[in-house]
DRENDO-1510 file (C-alpha; in Angstrom, 1 decimal, always signed):
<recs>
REC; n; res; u; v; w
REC; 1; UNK; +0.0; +0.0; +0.0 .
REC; 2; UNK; +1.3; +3.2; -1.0 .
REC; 3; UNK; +1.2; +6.1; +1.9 .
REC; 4; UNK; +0.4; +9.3; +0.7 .
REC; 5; UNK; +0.3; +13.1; +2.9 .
REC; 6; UNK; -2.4; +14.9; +2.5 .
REC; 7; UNK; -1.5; +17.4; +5.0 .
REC; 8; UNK; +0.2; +17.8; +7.9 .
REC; 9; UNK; +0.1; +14.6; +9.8 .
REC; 10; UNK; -2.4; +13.4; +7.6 .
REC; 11; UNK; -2.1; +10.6; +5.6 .
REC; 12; UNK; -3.9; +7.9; +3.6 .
REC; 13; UNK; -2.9; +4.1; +2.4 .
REC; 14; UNK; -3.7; +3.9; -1.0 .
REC; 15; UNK; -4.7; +0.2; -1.5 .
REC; 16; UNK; -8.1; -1.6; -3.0 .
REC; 17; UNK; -9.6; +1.4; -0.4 .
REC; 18; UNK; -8.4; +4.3; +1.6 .
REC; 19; UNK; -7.0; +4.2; +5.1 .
REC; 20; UNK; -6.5; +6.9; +7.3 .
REC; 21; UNK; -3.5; +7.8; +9.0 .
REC; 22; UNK; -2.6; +10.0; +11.8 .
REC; 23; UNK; +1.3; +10.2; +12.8 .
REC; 24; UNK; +1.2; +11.2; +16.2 .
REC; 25; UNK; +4.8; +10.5; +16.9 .
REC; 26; UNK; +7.9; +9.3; +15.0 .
REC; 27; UNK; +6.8; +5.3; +15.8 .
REC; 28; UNK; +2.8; +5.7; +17.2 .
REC; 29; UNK; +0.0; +6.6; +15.0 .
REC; 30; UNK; -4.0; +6.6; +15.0 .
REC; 31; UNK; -5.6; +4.3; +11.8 .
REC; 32; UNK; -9.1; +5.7; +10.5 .
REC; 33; UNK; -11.4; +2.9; +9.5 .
REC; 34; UNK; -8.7; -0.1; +9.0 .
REC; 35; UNK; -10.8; -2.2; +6.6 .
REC; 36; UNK; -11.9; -5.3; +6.2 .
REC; 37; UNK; -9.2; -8.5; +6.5 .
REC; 38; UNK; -8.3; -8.3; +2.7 .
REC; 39; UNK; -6.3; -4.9; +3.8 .
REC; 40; UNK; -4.9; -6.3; +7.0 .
REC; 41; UNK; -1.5; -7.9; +5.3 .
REC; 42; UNK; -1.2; -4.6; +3.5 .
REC; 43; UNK; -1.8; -2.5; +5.9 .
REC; 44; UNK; +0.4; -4.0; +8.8 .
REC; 45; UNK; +3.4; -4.3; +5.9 .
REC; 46; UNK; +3.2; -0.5; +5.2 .
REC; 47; UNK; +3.0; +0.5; +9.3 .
REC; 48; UNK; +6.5; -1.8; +9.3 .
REC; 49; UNK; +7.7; +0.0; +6.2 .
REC; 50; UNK; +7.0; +3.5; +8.2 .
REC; 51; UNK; +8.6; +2.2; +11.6 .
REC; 52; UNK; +4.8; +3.0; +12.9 .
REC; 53; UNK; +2.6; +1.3; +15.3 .
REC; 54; UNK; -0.9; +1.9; +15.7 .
REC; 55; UNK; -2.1; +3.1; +19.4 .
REC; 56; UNK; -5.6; +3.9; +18.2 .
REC; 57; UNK; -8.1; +2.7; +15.7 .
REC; 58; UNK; -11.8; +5.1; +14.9 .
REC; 59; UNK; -13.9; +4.0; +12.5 .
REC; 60; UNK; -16.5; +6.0; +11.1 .
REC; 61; UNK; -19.1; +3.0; +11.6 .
REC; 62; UNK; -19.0; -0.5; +12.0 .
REC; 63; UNK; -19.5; -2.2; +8.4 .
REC; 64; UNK; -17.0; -5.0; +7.7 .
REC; 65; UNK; -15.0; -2.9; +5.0 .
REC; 66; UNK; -14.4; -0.5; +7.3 .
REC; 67; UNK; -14.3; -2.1; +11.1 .
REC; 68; UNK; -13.6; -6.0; +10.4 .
REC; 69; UNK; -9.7; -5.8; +11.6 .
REC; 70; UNK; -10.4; -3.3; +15.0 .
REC; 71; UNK; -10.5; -6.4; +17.1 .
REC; 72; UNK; -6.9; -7.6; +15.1 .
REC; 73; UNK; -5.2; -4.4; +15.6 .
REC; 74; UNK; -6.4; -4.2; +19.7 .
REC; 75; UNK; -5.4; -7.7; +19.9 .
REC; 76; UNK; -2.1; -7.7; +18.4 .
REC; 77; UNK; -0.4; -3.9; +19.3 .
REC; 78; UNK; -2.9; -2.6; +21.9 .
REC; 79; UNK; -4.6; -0.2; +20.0 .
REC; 80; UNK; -7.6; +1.3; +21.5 .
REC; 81; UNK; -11.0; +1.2; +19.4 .
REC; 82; UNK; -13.0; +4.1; +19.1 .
REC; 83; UNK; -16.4; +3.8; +17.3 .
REC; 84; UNK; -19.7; +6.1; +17.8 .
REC; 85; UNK; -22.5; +5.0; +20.3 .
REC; 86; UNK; -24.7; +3.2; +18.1 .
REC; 87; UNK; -22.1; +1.5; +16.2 .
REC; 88; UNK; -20.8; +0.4; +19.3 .
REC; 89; UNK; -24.1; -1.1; +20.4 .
REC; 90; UNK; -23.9; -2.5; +17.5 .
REC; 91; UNK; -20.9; -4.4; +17.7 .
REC; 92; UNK; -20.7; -5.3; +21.5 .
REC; 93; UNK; -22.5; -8.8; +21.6 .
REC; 94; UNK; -23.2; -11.7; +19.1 .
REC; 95; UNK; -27.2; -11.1; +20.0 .
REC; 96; UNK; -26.8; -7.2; +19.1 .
REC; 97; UNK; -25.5; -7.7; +15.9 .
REC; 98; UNK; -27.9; -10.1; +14.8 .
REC; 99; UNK; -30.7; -7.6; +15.9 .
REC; 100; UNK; -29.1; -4.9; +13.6 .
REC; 101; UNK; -28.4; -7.7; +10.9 .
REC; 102; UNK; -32.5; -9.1; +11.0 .
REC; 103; UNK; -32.6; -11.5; +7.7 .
REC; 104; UNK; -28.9; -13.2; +8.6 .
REC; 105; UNK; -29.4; -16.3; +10.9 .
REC; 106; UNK; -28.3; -16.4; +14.0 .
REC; 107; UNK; -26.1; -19.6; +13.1 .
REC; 108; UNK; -24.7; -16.8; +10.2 .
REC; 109; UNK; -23.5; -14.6; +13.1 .
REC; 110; UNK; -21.6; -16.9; +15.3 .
REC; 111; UNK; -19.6; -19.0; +12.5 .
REC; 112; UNK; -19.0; -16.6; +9.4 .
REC; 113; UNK; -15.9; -15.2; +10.1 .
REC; 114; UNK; -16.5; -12.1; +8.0 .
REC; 115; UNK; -19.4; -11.8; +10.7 .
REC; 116; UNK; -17.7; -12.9; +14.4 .
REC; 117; UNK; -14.3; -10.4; +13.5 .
REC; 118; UNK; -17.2; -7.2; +13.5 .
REC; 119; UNK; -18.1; -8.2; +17.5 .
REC; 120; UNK; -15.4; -6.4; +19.4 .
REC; 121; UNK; -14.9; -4.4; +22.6 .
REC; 122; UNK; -14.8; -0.7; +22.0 .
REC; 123; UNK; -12.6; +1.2; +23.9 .
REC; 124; UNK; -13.5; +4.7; +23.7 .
REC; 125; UNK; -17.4; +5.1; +22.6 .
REC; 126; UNK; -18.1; +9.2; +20.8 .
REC; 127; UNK; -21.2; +9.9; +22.7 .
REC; 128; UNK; -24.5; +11.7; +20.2 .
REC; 129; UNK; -23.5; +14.9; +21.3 .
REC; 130; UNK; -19.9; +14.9; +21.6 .
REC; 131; UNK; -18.1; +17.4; +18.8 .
REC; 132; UNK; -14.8; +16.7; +20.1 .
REC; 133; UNK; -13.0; +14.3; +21.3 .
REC; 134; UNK; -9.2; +13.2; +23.0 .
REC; 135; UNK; -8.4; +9.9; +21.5 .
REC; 136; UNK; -4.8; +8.8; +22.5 .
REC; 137; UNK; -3.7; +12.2; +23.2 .
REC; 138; UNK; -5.0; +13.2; +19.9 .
REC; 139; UNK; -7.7; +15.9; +19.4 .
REC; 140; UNK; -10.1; +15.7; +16.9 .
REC; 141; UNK; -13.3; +16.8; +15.9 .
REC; 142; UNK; -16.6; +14.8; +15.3 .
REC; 143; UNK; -19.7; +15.8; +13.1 .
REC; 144; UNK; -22.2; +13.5; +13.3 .
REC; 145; UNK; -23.5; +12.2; +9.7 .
REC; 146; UNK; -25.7; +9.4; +9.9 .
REC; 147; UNK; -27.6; +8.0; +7.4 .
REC; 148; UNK; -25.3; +5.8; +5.1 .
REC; 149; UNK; -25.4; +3.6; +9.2 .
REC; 150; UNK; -27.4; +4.5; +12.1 .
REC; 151; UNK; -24.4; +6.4; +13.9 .
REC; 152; UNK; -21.9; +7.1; +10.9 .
REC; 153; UNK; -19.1; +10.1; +11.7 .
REC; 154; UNK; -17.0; +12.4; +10.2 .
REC; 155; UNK; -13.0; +12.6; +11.8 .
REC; 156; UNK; -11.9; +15.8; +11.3 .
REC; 157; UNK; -7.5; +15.4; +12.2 .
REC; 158; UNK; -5.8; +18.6; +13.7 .
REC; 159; UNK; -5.3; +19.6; +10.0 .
REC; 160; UNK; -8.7; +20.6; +8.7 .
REC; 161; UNK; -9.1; +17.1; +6.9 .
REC; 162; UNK; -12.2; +15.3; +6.9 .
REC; 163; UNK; -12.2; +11.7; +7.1 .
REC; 164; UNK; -15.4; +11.1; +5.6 .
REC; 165; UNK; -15.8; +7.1; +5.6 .
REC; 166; UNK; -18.7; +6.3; +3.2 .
REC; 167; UNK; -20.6; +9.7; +3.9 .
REC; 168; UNK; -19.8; +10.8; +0.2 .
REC; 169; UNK; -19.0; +8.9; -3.2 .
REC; 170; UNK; -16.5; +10.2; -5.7 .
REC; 171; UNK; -17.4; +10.7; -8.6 .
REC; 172; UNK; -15.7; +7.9; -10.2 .
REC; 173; UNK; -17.4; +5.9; -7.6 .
REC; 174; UNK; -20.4; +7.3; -8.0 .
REC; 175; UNK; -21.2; +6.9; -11.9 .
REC; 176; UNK; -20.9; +2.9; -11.0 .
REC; 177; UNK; -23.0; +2.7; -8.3 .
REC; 178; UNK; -26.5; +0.9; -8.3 .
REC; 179; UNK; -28.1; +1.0; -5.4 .
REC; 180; UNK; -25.7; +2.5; -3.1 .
REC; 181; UNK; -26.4; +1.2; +0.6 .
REC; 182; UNK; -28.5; +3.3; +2.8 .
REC; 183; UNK; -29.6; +2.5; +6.3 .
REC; 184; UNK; -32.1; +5.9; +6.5 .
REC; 185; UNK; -32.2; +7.7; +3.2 .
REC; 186; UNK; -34.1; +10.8; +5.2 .
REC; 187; UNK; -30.9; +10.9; +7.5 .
REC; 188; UNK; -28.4; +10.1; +4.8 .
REC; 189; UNK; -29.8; +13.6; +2.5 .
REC; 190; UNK; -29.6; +15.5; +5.4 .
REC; 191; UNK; -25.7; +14.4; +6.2 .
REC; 192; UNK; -24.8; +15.1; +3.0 .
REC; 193; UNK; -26.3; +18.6; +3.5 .
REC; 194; UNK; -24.3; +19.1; +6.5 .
REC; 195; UNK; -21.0; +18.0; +4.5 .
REC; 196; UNK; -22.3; +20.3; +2.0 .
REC; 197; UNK; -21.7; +23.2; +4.7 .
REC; 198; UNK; -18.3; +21.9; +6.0 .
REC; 199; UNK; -15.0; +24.3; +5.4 .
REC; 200; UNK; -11.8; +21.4; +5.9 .
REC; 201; UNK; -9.2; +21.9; +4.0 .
REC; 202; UNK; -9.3; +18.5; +2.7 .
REC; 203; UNK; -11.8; +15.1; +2.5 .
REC; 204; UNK; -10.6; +11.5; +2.2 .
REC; 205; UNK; -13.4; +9.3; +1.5 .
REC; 206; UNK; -12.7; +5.6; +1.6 .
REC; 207; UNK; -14.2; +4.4; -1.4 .
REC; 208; UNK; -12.1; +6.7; -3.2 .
REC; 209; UNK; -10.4; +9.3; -3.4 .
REC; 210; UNK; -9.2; +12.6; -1.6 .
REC; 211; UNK; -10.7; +16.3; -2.6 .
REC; 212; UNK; -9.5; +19.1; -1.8 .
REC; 213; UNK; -11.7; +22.5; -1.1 .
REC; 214; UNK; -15.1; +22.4; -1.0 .
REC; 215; UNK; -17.4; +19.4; -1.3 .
REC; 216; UNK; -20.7; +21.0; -1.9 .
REC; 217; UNK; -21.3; +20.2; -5.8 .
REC; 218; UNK; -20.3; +16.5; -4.7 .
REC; 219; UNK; -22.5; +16.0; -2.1 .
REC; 220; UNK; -25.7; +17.5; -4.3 .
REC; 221; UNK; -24.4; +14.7; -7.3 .
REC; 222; UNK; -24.5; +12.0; -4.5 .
REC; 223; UNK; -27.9; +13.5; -3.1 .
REC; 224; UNK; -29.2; +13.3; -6.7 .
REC; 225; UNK; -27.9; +10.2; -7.7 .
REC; 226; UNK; -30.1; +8.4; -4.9 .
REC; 227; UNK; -32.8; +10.2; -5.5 .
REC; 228; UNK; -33.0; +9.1; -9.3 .
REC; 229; UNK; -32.6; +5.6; -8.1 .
REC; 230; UNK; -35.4; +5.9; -5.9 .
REC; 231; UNK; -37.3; +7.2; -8.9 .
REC; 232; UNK; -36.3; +3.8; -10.6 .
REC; 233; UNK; -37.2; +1.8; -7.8 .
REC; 234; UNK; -40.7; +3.6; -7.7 .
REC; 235; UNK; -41.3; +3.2; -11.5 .
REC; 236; UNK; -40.6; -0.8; -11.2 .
REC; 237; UNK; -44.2; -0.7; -8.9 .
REC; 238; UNK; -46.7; -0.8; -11.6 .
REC; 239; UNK; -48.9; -3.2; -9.5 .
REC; 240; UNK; -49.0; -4.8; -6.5 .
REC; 241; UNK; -45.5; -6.4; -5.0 .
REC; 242; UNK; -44.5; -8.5; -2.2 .
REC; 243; UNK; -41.9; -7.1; -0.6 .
REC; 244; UNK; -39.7; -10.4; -2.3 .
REC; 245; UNK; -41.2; -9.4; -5.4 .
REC; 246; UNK; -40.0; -5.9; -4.9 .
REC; 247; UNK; -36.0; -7.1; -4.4 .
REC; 248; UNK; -36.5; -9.5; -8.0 .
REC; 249; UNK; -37.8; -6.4; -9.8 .
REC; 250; UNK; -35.0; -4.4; -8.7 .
REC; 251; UNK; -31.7; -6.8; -8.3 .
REC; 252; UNK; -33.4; -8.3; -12.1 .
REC; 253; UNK; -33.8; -4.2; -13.9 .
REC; 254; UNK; -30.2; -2.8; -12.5 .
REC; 255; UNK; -28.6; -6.4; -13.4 .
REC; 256; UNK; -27.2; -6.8; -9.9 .
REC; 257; UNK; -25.0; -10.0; -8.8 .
REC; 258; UNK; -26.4; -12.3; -6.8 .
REC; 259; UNK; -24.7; -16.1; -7.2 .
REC; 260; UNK; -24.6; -17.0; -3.7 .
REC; 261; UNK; -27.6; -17.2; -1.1 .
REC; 262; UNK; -25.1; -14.6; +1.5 .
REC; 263; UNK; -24.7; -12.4; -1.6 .
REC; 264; UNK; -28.6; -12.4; -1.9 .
REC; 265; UNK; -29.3; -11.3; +1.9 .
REC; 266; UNK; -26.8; -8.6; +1.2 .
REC; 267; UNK; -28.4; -7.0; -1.5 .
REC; 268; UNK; -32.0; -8.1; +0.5 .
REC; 269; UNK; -30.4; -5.7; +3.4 .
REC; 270; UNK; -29.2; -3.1; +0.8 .
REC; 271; UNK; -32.6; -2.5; -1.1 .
REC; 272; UNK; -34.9; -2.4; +1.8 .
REC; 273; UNK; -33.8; +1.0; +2.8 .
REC; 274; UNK; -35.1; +2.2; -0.3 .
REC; 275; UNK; -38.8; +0.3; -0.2 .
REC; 276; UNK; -39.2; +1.9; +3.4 .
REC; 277; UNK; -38.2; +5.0; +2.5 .
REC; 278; UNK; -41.0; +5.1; -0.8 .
REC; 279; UNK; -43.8; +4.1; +1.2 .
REC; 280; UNK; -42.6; +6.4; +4.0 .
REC; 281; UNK; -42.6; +9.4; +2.0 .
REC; 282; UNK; -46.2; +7.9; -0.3 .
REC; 283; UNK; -44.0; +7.0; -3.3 .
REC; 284; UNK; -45.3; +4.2; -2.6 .
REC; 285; UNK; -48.7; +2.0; -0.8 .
REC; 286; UNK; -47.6; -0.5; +2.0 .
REC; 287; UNK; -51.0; -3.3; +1.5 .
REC; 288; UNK; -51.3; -6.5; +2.4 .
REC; 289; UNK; -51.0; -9.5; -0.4 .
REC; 290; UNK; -52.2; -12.7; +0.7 .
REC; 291; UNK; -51.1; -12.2; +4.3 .
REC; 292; UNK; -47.3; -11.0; +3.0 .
REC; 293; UNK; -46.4; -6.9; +3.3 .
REC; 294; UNK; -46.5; -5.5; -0.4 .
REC; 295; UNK; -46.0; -2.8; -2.0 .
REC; 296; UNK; -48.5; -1.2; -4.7 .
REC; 297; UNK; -47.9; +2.4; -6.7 .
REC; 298; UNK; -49.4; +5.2; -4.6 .
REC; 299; UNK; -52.7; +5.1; -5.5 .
REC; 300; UNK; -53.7; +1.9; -3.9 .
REC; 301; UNK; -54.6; +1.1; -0.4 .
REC; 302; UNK; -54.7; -1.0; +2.1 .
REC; 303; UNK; -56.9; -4.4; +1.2 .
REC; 304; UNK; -57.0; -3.1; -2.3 .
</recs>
């Protein structure tokens, strides 16, 4: 992995994603969302290569590509974890991240590794109202951005730069995504506003890229890109839907890849967001269907 300044103490891994990095010292550094275990060989070979260890690990929010190797890094060099409140409710138990994880099995969550590494004890939790934190000596600011997960952050390092996690696509990343995942689309538009209004000097975003200046015209593409996949999603409705139904029409007219029953309750979890958030705002009619939840175009109702 390549390591790269941005600014100051700032800097990123360049690998399959972005990883931040904080120097603190000459041989101790913070790491912003590590990854998943794909990075870990790459990532631990380039903290060698800069004579650096990590004392600290903050993630943005708890997803696998972004949190799966916390528990690896606190085992192995002592780093302390830092995740926000929700996320860390999240990952605190087997039974709590089944709860946030509802169509996986329980049998899912305690044997699939990808699954076990998330569960991990979180040393440091950023409390709903906290703005600023000390993390390992380290000061840094928090702005709350939830939306893309229940509790997502923003890391802002003593230099102005955002670490922005998954709050914002490039827009390389952007033109290929489908149906970008969502956990509250109402939050997720108004986090992009509030990055919209941000003044950091610079903005790493994990999946990829790092942007200098202001971020507002990217965050109204990213705004506008889920909203015209909503629209899609909406215009599949032109009768009544079961909810299973609903994921066909959708995974079937954006020519997504399934090929493996896990694959399939992934992209289950990733299109639901966008169903809920139709009927919420009457895109969409929530009816019954032969004793199933559907979904019907906006018209209909209930029974009909």
């Amino acid at each position: 992995m390549q390591l790269t300044n941005v600014k100051g103490n700032t800097w990123v891994w360049e690998g399959p994603q972005l990883v931040g990095v904080y120097q603190i010292s000459d041989k101790t550094c913070l790491l912003l969302d590590p990854g998943s275990t794909k990075l870990r060989e790459g990532v631990e070979e380039a903290l060698s290569a800069a004579g650096l260890t990590p004392v600290g690990v903050i993630c943005t929010h708890m997803h696998y590509d972004h949190h799966e190797t916390s528990k690896y890094f606190r085992q192995t060099y002592g780093a302390q974890v830092c995740l926000p409140q929700l996320e860390a409710d999240i990952v605190r138990s087997e039974e709590s991240l089944k709860n946030h994880l509802f169509n996986f099995t329980m049998g899912m969550i305690r044997t699939v590794p990808r699954l076990q590494n998330l569960v991990c004890p979180v040393d440091r939790v950023i409390g709903l109202g906290e703005t600023e934190i000390d993390f390992c000596g380290v000061t840094l600011g928090i702005v709350h951005t939830p939306g893309h997960s229940p509790d997502h952050i923003c890391v802002v390092t003593p230099d102005n730069v955002c670490f922005a996690g998954d709050a914002l696509m490039t827009e390389d990343v952007l033109k290929d995504a489908m149906v970008p995942f969502v956990f509250d689309m109402a939050d997720d538009l108004k986090s992009k506003e509030i990055l919209a209004g941000l003044d950091c000097d610079a903005y790493i975003f994990c999946h990829r890229g790092v942007v200098y200046g202001p971020v507002a015209e990217l965050a109204k593409q990213n705004a506008d890109h889920i909203r015209g996949q909503l629209a899609a999603c909406a215009a599949l409705v032109t009768e009544p839907m079961t909810y299973s139904q609903f994921y066909a029409a959708v995974v079937t007219a954006m020519d997504l890849p399934v090929g493996h029953p896990a694959r399939g309750l992934h992209l289950e979890r990733y299109i639901r967001p966008y169903v809920e958030y139709l009927i919420d705002t009457g895109a969409l009619a929530l009816i019954e269907q032969n004793g199933a939840p559907a979904v019907a175009p906006k018209e209909a109702r209930h029974g009909e």
